[in-house]
FILOFI-34148 format. One record per residue: chain; x negated, y negated, z of N, C-alpha, C in turn. Coordinates in Angstrom, 3 decimals. Each point is the difference from the previous one (the first is absolute). Layout:
// FILOFI-34148
> kette,nX,nY,nZ,caX,caY,caZ,cX,cY,cZ
> A,X,Y,Z,X,Y,Z,X,Y,Z
...
// end
This chain:
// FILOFI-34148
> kette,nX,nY,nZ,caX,caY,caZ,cX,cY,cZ
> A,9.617,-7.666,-39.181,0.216,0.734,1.236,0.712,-0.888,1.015
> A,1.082,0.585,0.976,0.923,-0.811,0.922,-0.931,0.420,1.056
> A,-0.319,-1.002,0.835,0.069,0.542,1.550,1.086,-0.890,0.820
> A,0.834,1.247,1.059,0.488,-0.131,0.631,0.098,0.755,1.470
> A,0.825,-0.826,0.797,-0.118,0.788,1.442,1.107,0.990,0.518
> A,-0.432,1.007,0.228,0.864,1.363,0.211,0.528,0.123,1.261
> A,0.521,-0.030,1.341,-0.082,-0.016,0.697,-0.415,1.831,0.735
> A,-0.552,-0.323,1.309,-1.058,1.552,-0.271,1.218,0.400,1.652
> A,0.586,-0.668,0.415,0.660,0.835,0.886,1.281,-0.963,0.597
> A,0.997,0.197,1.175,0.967,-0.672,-0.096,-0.162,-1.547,0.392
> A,0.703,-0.965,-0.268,-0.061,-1.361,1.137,0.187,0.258,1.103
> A,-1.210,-0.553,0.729,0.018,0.368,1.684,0.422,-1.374,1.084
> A,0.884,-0.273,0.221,1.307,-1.286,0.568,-0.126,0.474,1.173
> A,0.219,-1.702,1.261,0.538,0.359,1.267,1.446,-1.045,0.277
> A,0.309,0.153,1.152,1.226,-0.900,-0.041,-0.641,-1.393,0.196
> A,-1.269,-0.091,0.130,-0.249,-1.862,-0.230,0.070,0.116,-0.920
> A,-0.196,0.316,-1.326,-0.068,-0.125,-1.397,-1.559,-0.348,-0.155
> A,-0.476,0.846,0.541,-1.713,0.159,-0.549,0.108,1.212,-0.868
> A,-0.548,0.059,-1.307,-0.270,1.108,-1.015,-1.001,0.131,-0.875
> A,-0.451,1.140,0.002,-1.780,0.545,-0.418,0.700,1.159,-1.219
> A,-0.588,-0.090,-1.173,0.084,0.994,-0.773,-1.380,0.230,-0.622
> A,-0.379,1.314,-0.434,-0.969,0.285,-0.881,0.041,0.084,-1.431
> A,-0.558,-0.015,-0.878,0.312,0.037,-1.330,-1.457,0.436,-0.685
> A,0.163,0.731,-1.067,-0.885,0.586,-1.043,-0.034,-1.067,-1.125
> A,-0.742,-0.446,-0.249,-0.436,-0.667,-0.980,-0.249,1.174,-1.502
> A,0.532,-0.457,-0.517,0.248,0.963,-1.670,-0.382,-0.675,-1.514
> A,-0.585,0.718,-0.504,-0.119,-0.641,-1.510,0.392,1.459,-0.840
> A,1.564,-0.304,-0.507,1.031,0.909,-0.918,0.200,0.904,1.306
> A,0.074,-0.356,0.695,0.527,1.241,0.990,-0.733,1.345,0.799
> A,-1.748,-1.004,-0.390,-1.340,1.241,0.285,-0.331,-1.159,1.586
> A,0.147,0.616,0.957,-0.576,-0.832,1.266,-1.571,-0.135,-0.042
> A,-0.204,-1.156,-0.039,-1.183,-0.557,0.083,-0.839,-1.088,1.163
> A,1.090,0.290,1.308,-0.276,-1.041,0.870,1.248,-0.103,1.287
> A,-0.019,-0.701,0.589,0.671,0.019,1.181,0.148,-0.993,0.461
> A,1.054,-0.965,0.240,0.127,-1.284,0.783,1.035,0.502,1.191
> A,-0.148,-1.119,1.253,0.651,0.414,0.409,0.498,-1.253,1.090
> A,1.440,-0.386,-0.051,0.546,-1.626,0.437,0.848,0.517,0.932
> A,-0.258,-1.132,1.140,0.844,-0.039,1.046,0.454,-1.276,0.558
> A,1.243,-0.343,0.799,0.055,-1.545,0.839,-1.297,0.120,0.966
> A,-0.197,-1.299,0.243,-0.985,-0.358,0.633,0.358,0.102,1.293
> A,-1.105,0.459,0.923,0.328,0.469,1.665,0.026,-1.324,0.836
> A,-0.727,-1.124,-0.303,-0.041,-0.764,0.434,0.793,-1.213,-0.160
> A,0.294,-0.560,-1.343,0.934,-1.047,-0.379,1.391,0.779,-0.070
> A,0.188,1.284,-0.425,1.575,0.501,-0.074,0.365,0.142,-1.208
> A,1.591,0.065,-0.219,0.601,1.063,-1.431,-0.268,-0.685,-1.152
> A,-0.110,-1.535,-0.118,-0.473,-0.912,-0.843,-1.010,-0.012,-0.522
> A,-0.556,0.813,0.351,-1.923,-0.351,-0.312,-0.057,1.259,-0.560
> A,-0.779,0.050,-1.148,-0.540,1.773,-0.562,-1.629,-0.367,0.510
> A,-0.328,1.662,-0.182,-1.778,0.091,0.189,-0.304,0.835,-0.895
> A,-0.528,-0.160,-0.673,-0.635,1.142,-0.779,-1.173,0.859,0.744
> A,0.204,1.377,0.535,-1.045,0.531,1.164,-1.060,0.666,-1.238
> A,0.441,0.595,-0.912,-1.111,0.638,-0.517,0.309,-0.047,-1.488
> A,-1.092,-0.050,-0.898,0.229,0.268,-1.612,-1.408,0.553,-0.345
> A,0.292,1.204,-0.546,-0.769,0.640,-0.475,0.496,0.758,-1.394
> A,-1.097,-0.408,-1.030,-0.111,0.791,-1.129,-1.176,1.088,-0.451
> A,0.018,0.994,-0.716,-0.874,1.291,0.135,-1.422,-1.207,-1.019
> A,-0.788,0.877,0.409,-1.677,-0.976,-0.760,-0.258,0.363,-1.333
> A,0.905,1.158,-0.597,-0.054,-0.224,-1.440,1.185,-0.954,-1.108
> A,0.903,-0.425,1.292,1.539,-1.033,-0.498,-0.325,-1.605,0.240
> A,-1.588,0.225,0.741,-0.214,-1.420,0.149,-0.481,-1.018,-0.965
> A,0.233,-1.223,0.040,-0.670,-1.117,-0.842,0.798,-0.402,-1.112
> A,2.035,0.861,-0.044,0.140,0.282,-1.309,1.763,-1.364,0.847
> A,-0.464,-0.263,1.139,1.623,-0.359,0.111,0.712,-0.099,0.878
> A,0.056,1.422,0.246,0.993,0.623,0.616,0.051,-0.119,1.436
> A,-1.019,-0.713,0.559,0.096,-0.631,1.587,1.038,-1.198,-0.491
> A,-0.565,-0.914,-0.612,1.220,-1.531,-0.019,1.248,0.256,-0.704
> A,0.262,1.057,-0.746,1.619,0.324,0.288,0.731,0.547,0.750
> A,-1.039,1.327,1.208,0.199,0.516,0.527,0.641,-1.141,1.300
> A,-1.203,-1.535,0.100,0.294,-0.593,0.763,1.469,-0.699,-0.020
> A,-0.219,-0.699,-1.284,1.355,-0.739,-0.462,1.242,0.860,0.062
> A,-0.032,1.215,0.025,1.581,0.891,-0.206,0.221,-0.030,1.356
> A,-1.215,-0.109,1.359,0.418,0.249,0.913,0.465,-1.277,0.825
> A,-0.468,-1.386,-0.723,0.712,-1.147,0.597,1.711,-0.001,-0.547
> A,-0.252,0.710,-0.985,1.610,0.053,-0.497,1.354,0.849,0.964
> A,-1.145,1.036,0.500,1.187,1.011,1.208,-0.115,-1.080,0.951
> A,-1.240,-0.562,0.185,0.234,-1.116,1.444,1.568,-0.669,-0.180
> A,-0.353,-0.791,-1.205,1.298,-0.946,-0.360,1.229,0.699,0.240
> A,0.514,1.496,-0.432,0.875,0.490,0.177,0.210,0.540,1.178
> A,-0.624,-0.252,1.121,-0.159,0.299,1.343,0.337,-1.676,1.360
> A,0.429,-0.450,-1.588,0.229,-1.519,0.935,-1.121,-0.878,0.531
> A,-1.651,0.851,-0.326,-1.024,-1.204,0.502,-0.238,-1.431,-0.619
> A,-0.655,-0.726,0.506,-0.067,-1.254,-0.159,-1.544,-0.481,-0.157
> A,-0.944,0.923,0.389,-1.036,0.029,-0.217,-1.092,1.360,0.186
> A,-1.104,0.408,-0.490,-0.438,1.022,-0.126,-1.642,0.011,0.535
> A,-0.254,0.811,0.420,-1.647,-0.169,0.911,-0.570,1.712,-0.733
> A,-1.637,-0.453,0.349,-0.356,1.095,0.348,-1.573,-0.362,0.700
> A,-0.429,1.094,0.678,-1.513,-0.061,0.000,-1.082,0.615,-0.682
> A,-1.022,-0.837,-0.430,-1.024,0.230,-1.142,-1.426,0.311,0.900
> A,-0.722,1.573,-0.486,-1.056,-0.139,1.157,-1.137,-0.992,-0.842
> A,-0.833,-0.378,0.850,-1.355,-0.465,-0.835,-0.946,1.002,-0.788
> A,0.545,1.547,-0.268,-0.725,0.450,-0.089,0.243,0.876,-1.717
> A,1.182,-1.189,-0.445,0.896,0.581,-0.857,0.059,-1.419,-0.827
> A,-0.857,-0.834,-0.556,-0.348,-1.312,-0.607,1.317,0.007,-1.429
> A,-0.051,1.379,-0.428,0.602,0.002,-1.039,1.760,-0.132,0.322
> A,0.624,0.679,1.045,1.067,-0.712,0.670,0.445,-1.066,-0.014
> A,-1.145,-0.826,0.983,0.304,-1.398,0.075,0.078,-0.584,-1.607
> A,-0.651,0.073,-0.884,-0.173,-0.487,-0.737,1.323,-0.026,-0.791
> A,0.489,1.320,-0.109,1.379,0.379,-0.237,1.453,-1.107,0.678
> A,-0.259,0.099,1.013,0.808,-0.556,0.574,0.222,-1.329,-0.561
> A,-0.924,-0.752,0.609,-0.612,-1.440,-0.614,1.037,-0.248,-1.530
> A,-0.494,0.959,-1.127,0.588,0.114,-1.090,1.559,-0.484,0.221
> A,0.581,1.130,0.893,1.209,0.042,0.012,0.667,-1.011,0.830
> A,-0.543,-1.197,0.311,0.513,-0.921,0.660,-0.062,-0.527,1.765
> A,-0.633,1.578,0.717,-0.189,-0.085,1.042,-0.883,-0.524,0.471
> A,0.372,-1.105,1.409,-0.858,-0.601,0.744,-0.319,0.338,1.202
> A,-1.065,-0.644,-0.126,-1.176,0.653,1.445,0.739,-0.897,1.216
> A,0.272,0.610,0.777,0.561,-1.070,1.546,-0.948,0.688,0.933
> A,-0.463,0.693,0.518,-1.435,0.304,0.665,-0.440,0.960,0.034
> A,-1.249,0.349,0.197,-0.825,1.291,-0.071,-1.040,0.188,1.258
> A,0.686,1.457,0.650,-1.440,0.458,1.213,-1.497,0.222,-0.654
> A,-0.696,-0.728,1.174,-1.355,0.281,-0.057,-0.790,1.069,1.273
> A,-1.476,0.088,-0.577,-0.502,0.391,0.973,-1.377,0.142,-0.302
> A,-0.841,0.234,1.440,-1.356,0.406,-0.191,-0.280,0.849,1.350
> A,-1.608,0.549,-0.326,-0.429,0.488,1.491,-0.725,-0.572,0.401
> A,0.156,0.321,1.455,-0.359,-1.024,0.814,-1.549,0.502,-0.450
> A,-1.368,-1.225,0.925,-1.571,-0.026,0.030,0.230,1.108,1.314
> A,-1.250,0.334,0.543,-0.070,0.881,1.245,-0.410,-0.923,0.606
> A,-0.077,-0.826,0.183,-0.406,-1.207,1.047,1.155,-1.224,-0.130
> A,0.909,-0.131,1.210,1.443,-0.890,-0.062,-1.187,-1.369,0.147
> A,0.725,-1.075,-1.430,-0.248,-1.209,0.086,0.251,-0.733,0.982
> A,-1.372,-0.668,0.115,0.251,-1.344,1.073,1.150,-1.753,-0.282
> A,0.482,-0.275,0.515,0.555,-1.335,-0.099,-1.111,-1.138,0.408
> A,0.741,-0.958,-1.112,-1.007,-1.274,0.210,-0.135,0.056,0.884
> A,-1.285,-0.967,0.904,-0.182,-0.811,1.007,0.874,-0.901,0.431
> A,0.679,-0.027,0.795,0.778,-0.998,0.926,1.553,0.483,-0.526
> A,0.033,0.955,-0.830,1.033,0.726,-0.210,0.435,1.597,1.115
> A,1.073,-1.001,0.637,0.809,1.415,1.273,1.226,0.678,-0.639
> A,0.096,1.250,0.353,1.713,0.538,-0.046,0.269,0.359,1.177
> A,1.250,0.046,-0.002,0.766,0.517,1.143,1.359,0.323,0.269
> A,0.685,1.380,0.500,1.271,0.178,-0.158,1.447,-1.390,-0.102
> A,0.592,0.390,-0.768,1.275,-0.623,-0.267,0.441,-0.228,1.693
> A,0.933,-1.285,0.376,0.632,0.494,1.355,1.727,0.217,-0.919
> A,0.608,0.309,1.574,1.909,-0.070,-0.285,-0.016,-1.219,-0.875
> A,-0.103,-1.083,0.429,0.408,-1.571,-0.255,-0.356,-0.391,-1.596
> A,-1.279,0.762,-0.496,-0.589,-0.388,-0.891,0.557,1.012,-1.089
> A,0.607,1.456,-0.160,0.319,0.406,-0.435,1.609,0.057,-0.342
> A,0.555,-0.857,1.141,1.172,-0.279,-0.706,0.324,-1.533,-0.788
> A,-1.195,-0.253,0.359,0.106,-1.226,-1.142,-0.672,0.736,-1.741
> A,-1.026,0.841,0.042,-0.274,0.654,-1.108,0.987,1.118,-0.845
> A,1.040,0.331,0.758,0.510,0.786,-0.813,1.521,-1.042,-0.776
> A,0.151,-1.170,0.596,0.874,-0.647,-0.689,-0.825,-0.646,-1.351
> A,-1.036,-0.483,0.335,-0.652,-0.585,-1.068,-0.762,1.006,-0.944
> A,-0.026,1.267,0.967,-0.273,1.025,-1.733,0.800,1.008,-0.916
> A,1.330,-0.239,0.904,1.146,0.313,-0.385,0.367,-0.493,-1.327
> A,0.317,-1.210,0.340,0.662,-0.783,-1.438,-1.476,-0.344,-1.007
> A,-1.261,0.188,0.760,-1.263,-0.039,-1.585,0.727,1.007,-0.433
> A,-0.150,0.842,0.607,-0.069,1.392,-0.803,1.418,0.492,-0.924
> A,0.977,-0.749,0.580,1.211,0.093,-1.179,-0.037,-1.090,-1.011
> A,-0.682,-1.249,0.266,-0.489,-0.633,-1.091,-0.615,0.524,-0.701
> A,-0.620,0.891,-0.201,-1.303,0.855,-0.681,0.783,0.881,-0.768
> A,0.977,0.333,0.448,0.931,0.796,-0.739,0.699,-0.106,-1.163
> A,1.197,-1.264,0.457,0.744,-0.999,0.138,-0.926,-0.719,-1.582
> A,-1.266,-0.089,0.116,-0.630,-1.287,-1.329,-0.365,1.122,-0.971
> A,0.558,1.131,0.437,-0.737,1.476,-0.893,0.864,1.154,-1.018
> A,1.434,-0.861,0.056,1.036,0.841,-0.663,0.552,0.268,1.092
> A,-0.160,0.525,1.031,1.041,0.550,0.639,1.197,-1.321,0.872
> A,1.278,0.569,-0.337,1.253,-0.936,0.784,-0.128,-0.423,0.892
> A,0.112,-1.005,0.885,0.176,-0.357,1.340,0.196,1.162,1.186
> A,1.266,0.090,0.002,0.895,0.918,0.783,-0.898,0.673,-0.034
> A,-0.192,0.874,-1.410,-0.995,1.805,0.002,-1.170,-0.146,1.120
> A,-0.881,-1.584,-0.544,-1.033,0.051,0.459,0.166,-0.209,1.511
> A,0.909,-0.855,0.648,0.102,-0.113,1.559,0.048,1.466,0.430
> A,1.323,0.619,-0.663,-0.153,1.656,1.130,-0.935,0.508,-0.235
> A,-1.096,0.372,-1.171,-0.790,0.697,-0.051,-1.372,-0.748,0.978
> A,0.137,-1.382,0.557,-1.345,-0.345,0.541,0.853,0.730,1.844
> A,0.697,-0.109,-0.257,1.119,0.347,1.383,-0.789,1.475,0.605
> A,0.752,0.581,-1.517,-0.471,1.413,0.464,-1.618,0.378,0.445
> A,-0.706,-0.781,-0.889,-1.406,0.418,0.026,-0.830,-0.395,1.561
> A,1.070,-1.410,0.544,-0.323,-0.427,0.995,-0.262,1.098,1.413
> A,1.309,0.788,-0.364,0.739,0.633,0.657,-0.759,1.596,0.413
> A,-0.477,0.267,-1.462,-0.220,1.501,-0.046,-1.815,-0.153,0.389
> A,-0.688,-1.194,-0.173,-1.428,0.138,-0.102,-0.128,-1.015,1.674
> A,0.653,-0.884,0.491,-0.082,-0.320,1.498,0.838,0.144,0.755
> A,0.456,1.814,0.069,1.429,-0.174,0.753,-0.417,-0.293,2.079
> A,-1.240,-0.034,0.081,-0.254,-0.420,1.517,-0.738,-1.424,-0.185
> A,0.092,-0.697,-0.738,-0.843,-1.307,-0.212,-1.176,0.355,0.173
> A,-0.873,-0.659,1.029,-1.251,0.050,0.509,-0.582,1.025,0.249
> A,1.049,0.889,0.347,-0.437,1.649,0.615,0.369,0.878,-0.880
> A,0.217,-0.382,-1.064,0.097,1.396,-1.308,-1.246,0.350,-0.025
> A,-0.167,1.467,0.380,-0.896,0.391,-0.342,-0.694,0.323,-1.339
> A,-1.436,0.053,0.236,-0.710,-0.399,-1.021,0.114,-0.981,-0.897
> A,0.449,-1.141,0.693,-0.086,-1.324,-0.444,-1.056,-1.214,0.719
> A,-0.330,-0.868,-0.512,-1.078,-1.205,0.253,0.158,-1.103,-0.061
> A,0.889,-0.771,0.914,0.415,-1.335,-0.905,-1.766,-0.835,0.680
> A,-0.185,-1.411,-0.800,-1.404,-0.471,0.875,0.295,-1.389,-0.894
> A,-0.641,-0.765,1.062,0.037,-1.279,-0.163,-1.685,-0.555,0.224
> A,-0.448,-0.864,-1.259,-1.260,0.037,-0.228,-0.202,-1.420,0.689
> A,-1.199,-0.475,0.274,0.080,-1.474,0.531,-1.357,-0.508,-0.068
> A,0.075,-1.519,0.093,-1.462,-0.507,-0.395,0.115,-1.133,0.818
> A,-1.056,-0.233,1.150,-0.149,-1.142,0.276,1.325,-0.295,1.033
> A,0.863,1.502,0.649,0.622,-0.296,0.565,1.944,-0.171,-0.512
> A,-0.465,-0.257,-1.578,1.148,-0.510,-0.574,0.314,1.470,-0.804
> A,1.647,-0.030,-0.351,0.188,1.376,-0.507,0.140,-0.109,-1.455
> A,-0.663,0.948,-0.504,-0.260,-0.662,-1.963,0.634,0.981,-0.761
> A,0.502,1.355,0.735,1.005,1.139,-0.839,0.177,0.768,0.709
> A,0.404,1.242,-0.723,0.386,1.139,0.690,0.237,1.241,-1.239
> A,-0.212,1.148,1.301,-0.389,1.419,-1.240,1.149,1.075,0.969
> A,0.696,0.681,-1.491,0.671,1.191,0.538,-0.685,1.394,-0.476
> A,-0.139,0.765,0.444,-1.047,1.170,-0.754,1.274,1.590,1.106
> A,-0.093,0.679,-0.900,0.852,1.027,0.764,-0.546,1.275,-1.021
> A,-0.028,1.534,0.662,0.009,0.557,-0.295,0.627,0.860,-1.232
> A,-0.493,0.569,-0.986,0.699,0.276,-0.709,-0.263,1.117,-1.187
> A,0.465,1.570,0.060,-0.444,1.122,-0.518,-1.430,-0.159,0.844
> A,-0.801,0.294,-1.337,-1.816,0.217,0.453,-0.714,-1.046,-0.315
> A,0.850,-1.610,0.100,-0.793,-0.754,-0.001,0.354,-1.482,1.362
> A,-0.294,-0.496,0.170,0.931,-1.590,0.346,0.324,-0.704,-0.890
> A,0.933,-0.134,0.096,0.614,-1.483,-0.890,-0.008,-1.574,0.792
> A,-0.437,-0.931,-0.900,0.023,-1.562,0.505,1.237,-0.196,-0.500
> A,1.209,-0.077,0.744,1.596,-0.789,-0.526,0.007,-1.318,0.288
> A,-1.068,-0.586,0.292,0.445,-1.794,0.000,-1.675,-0.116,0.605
> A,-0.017,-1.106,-1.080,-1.213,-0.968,0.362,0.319,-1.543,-0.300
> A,-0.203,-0.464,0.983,0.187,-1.828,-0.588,-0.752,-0.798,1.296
> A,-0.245,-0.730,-1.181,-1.355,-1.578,1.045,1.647,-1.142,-0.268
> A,-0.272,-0.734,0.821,0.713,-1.504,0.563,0.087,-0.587,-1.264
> A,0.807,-0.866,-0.223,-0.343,-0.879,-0.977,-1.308,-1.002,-0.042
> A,0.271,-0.298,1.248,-1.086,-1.344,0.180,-1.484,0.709,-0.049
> A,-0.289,1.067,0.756,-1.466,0.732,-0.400,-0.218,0.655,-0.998
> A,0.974,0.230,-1.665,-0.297,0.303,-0.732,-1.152,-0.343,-0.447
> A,-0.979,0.629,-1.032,-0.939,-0.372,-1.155,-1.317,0.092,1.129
> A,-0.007,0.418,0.970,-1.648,0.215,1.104,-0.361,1.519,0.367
> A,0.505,0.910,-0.884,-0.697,1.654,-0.211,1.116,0.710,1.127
> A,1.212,-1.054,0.433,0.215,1.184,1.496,0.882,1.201,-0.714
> A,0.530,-0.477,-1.269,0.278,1.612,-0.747,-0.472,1.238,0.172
> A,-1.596,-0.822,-0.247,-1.074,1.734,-0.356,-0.184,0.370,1.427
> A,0.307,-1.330,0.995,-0.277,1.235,1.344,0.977,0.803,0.637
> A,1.303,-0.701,-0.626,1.098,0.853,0.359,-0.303,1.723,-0.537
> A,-0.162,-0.324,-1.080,-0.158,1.629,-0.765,-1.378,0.221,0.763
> A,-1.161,-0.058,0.548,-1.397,0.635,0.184,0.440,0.205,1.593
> A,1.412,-0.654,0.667,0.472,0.238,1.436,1.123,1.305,-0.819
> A,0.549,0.187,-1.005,0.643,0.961,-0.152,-0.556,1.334,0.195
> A,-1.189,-0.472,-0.666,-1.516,1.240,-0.876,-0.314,0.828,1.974
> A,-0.628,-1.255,0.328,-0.201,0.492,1.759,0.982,-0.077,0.776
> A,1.147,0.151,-0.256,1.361,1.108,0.970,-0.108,1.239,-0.718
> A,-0.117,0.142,-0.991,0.333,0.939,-0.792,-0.776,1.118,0.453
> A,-1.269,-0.322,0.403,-1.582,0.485,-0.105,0.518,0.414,1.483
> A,0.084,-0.865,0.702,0.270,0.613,1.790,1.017,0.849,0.041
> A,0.919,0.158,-0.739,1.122,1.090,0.234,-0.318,1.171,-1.484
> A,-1.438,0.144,0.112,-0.101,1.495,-0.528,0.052,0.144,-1.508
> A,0.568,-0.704,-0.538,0.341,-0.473,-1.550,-0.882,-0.074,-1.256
> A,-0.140,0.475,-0.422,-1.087,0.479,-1.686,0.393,-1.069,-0.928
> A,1.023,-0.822,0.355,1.043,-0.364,-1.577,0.824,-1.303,0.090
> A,0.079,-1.026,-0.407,1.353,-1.015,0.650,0.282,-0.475,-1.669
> A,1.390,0.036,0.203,0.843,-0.305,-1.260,1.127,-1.366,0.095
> A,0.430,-0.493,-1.055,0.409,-1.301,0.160,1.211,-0.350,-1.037
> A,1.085,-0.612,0.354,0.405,-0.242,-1.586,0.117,-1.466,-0.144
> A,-0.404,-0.300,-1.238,0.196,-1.679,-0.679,1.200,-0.440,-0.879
> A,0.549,-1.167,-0.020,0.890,0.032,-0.994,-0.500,-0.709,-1.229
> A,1.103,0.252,-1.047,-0.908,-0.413,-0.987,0.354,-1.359,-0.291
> A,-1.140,-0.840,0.312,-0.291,-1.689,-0.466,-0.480,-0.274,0.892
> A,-0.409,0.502,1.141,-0.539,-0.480,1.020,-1.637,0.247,-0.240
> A,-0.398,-0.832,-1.043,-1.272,0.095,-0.642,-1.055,-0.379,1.098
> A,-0.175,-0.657,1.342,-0.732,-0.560,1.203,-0.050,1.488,0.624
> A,0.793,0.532,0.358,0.186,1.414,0.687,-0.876,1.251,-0.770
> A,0.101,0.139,-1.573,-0.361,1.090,-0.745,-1.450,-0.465,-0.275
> A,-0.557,-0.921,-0.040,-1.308,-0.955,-0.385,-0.505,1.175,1.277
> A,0.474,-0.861,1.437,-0.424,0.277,1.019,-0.523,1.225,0.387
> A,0.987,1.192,-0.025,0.064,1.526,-0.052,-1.311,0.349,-1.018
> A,0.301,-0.082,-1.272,-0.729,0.414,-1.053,-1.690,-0.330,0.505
> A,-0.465,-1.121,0.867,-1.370,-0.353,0.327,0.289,0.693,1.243
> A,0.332,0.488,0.488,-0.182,0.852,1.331,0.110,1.820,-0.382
> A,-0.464,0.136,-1.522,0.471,1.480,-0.342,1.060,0.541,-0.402
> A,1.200,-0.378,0.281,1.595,0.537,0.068,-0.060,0.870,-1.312
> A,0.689,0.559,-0.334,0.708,0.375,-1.684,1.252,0.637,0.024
> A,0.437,-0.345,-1.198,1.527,0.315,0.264,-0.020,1.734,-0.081
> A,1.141,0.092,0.167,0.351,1.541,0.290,1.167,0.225,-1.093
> A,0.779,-0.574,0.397,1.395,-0.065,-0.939,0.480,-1.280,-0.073
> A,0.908,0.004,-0.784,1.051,-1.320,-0.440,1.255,0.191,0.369
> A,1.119,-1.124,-0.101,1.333,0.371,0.204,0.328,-1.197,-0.933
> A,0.561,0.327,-0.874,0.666,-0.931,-0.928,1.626,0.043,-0.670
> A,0.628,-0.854,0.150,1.902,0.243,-0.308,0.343,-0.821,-1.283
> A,1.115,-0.065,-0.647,0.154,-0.175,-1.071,1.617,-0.386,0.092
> A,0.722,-0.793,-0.134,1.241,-0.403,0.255,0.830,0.368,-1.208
> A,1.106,0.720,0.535,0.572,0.687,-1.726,1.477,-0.252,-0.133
> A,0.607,-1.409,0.708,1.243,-0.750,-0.526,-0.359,-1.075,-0.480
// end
């Protein structure tokens, strides 16, 4: 038996050269499934995503997802990409597992938990307190370039990764300090400043987009109070839920999360196909 991909309606193109097609997945020409590939919204025409693959539950176990997958890195290739993504939920083990198979790597995955009904306390002699002007424009240069390093050590290009930390800068603090439903906070001990937490609103939960302790006060718990100061913002602005994403190797960070409850939700993993 052949399986191959049918396409189920026309190529859908804009003048950036972003393009999404659907396709029927077939074995002899009987549809048994549905994939469906597009450029990526975020990196651009270079990048494929695979948004959805689905095969029917009596076609499963026999295949026809990892050719379904592989035929569709092949339209990538003929679409000029250079590399291929998708996201894996946690709730779909057999996916990931798939993936994995096929060569794809994990570069990071959202977490989450619900919150206790009672917002955690911070250590003793442990203060927070709003970000000022002065202090936040020294934080967004220095979490600027982490965060395209993070990229940057993760498959993705230089260039790609600068505009895309650009944009994200752009679209998630377009008032800095005063974007609403945002939190920047600066934690302190003893007077001295040992990190800082970004937490911002997001769907029906909060999201933590940056947590980091000093170098020099690393390894003295101010991690876990950053996140238990995330847990109680979260808790004061009404919130059931706070979600997070990790990258992958940052084994100090996922340790961390994982003893405070977290669990993943989904994955995002890419696969380089020149």
């Amino acid at each position: 038996m052949t399986t191959t991909l049918r396409p189920a309606g026309p190529l859908q193109q804009s003048t950036d050269g972003t393009k999404s097609r659907t396709y029927d997945v077939c074995v002899n020409s009987r549809p048994v499934g549905r994939i469906q590939l597009a450029t990526h919204p975020l990196f651009g025409p270079r990048v494929a995503e695979i948004l959805d693959l689905r095969i029917d539950e009596r076609d499963r176990r026999r295949g026809r997802g990892t050719v379904a997958a592989l035929a569709a890195e092949e339209v990538a290739r003929g679409w000029g990409c250079a590399r291929i993504e998708l996201k894996v939920l946690a709730a779909a083990p057999g996916a990931l597992d798939l993936a994995t198979a096929l060569g794809y790597v994990e570069r990071n995955r959202n977490m989450s938990k619900p919150l206790p009904p009672a917002p955690p306390a911070l250590p003793d002699g442990v203060r927070a307190r709003p970000m000022t002007d002065a202090e936040f424009r020294d934080w967004t240069a220095h979490t600027t370039e982490a965060y395209a390093r993070d990229w940057i050590e993760r498959g993705v290009p230089e260039a790609e990764a600068r505009d895309k930390v650009a944009r994200d800068q752009a679209r998630l603090l377009p008032d800095g300090l005063a974007t609403p439903g945002t939190r920047l906070s600066v934690l302190t001990e003893a007077d001295a400043t040992v990190g800082t937490l970004w937490i911002a609103d997001r769907d029906d939960a909060t999201f933590v987009y940056d947590v980091e302790v000093r170098e020099e006060h690393r390894g003295r718990g101010h991690g876990r109070s950053l996140m238990l100061l995330a847990e109680r913002q979260c808790r004061e602005a009404g919130r059931t839920r706070v979600g997070l994403n990790v990258f992958a190797g940052n084994t100090p960070a996922l340790r961390l999360y994982e003893s405070l409850g977290y669990e993943p939700d989904a994955y995002f993993l890419y696969k380089p196909l020149l």
